[in-house]
FILUM-879616 format. One record per atom (N, C-alpha, C): residue in three letters; x, y, z. Coordinates in steps of 0.1 Angstrom, whole numbers, plus 5000, padded with zeros to 4 digits. Layout:
BEGIN
ALAXYZ ...
# end
This chain:
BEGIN
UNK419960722520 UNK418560722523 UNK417860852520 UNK416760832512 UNK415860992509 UNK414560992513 UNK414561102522 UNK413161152530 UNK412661232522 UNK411361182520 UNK410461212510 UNK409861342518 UNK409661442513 UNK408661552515 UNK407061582514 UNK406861522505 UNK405561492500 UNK404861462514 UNK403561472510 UNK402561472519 UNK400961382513 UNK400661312520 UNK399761252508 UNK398161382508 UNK397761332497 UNK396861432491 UNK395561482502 UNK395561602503 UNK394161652516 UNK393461732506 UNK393361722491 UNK392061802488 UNK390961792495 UNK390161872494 UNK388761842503 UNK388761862515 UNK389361822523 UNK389861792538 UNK389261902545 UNK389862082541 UNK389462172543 UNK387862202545 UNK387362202535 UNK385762182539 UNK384862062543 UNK385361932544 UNK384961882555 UNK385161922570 UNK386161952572 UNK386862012586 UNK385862132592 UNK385562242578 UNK384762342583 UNK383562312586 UNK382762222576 UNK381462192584 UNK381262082595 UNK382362002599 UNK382261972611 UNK382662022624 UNK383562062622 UNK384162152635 UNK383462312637 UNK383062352625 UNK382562492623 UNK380962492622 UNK380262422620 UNK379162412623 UNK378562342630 UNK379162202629 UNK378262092641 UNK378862162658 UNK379862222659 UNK379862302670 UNK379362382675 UNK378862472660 UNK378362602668 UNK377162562674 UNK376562472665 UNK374862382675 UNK375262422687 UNK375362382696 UNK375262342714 UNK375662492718 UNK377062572708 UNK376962682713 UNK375662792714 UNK375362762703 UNK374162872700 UNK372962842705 UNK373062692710 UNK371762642718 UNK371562702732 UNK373162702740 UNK373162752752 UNK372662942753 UNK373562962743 UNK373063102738 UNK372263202744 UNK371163092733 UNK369763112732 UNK368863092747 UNK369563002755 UNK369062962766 UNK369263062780 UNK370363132778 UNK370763202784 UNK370263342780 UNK369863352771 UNK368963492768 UNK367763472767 UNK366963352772 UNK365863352776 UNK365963392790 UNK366763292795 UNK366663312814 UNK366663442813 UNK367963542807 UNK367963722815 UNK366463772808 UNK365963742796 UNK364563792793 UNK363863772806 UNK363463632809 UNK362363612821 UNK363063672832 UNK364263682837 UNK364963792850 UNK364663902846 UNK364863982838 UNK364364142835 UNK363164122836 UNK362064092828 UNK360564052833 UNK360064062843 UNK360763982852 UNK360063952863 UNK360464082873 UNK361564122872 UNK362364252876 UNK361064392875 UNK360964362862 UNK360164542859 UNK358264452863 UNK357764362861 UNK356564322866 UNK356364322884 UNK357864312891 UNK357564362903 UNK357464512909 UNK358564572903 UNK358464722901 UNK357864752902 UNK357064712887 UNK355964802887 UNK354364792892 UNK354264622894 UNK352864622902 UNK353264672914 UNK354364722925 UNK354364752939 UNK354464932936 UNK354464952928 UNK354265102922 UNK352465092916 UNK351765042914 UNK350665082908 UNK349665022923 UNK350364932933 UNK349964902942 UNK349765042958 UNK351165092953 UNK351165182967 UNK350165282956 UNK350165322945 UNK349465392940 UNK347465392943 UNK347065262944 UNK345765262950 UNK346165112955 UNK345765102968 UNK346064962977 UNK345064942973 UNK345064812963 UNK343664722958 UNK344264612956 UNK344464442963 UNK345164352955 UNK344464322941 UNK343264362937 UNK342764272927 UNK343064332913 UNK343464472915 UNK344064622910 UNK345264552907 UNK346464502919 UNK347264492917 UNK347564352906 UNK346964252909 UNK346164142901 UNK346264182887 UNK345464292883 UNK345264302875 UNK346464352861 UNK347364462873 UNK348364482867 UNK349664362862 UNK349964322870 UNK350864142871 UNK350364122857 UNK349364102849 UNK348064002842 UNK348664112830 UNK348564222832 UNK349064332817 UNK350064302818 UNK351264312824 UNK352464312824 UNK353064192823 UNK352364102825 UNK353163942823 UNK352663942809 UNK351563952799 UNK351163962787 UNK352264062778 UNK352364172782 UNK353664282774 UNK354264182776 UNK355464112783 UNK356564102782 UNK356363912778 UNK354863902776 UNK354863752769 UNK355363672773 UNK354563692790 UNK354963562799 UNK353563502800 UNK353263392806 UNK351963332806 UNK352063392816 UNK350563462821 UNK349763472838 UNK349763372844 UNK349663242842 UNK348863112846 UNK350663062854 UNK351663122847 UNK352963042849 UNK353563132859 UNK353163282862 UNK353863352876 UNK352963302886 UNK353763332896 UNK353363342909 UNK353763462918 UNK352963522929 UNK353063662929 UNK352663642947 UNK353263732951 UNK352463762965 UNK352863842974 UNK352063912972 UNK352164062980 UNK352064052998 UNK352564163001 UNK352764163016 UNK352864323023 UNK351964353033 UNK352064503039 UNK352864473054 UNK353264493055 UNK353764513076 UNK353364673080 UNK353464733090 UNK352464663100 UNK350964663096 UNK350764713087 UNK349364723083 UNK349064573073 UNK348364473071 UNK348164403063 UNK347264443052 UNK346464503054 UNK345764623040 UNK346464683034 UNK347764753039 UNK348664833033 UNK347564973033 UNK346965023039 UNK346165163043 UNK346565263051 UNK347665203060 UNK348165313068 UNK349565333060 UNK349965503066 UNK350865613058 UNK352065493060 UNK352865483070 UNK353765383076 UNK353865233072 UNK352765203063 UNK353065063057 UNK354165023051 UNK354864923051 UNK355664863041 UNK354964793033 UNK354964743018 UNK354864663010 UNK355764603002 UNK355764463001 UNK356464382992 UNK355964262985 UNK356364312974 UNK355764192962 UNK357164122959 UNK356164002955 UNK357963862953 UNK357063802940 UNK357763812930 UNK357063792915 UNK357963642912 UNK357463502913 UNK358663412908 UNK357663372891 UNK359263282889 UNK358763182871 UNK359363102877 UNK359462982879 UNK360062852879 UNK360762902894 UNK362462832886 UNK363262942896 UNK363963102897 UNK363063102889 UNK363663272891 UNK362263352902 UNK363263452909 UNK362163542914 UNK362763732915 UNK361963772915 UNK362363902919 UNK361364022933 UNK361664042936 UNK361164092948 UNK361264262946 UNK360364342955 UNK360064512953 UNK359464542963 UNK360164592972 UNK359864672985 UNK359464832986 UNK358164892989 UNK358365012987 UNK357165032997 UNK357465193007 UNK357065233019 UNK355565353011 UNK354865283019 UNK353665413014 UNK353665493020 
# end
């Protein structure tokens, strides 16, 4: 009895293999990717837009001041205004006017939020 060695013929085979396994896969990878370097975009975002409106806030206590900063800084970093949500808070003072105030701003997008506490 003779066992044949032969193999039947796979020309081609190779580059079909690569554009289906090697590209129709990378899709969904590079989709998640991309999806996931959106979210840390909008997380850093929202990170430095709380930062920094509770710094331009204890800087002159004006919400509309502070309003206005949120509104620059969600534009730099090419978030819609219309799509944050923001809200500031002083203890014990609710003006935030006295030396002893606390303030904290909580900046959300959807589900993401970031929060910034800082003592005048």
């Amino acid at each position: 009895m003779k066992f044949s060695t032969k193999t039947s013929c796979d020309n081609g085979s190779a580059i079909i293999d690569l554009i289906g396994f090697g590209v129709l896969l990378q899709i969904p990878v590079l989709m998640f990717a991309t999806a996931a370097i959106s979210t840390q975009h909008q997380s850093f975002a929202l990170e430095a837009i709380a930062r920094h409106a509770i710094r331009a806030h204890t800087l002159w206590p004006d919400k509309q001041n502070t309003s206005q900063v949120v509104k620059q800084l969600a534009s730099d970093f090419g978030l819609a205004y219309s799509s944050l949500e923001w809200e500031l808070s002083c203890r014990p003072d609710p003006e935030c006017k006295k030396a002893d105030s606390i303030a904290t701003i909580e900046v959300k997008l959807g589900p993401l939020s970031a929060r910034a506490i800082h003592g005048l």
